[in-house]
C-alpha positions in Angstrom: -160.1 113.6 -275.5 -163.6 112.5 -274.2 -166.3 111.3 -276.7 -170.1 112.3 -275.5 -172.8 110.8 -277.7 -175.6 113.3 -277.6 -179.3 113.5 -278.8 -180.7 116.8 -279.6 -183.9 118.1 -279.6 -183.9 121.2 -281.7 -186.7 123.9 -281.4 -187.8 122.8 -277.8 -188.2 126.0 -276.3 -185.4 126.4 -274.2 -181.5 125.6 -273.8 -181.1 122.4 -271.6 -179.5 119.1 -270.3 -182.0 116.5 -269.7 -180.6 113.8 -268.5 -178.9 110.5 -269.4 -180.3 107.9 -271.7 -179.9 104.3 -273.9 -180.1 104.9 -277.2 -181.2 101.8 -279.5 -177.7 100.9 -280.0 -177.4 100.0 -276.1 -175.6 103.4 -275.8 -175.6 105.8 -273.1 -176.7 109.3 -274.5 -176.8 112.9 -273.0 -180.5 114.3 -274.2 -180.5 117.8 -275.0 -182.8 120.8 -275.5 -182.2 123.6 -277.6 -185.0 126.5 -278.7 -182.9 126.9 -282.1 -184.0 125.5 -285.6 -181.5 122.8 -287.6 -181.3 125.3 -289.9 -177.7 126.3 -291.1 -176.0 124.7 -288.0 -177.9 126.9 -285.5 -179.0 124.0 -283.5 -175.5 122.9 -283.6 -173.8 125.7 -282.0 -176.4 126.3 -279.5 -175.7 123.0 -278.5 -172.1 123.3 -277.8 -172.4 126.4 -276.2 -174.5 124.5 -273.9 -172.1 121.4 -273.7 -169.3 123.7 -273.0 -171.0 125.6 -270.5 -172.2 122.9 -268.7 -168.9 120.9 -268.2 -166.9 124.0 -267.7 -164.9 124.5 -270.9 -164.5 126.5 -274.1 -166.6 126.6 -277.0 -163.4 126.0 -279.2 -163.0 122.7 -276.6 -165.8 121.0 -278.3 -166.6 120.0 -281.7 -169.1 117.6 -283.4 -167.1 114.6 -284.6 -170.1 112.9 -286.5 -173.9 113.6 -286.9 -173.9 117.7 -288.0 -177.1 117.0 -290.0 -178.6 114.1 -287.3 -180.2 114.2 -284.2 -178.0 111.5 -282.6 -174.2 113.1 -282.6 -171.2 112.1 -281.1 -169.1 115.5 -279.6 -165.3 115.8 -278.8 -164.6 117.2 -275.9 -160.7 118.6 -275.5 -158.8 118.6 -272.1 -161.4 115.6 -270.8 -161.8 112.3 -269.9 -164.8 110.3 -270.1 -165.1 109.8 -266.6 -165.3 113.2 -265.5 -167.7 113.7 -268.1 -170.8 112.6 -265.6 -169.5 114.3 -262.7 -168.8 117.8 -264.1 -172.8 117.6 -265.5 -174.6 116.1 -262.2 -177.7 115.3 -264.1 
């Protein structure tokens, strides 16, 4: 099981992968986009629709293991490794 720590920018107008970033922590992040509001965990699952979609898995593949409520989250992603985490995206 691969861990991907993820920020999330919700309401930003369209669904998307920006890029890879550090974090204040010294952590490498995924920033993402998503035009849903943090309201009742729409931002949530518009964002592993995304995650899933972009690394070629299923929804039920990918699950937020901590940070449903912040913008900094850390996903599971089933049937992974890390390392082919960065090569499946090609951001």
């Amino acid at each position: 099981m691969a861990r991907l720590h993820v920020r999330l920018i919700p309401r930003g107008g369209k669904d998307q992968l920006e890029g890879w970033e550090t974090d204040g922590l010294g952590r490498t992040v995924l920033k993402a986009r998503v035009a849903s509001i943090p309201s009742e965990g729409q931002a949530n699952a518009s964002l592993i629709t995304l995650v899933a979609s972009s690394l070629g898995v299923a929804t039920s593949k990918v699950r937020i293991a901590k940070g449903r409520r912040s913008r900094l989250k850390t996903l599971e992603i089933e049937g992974l490794v890390e390392a082919s985490i960065r090569s499946r995206l090609k951001l």
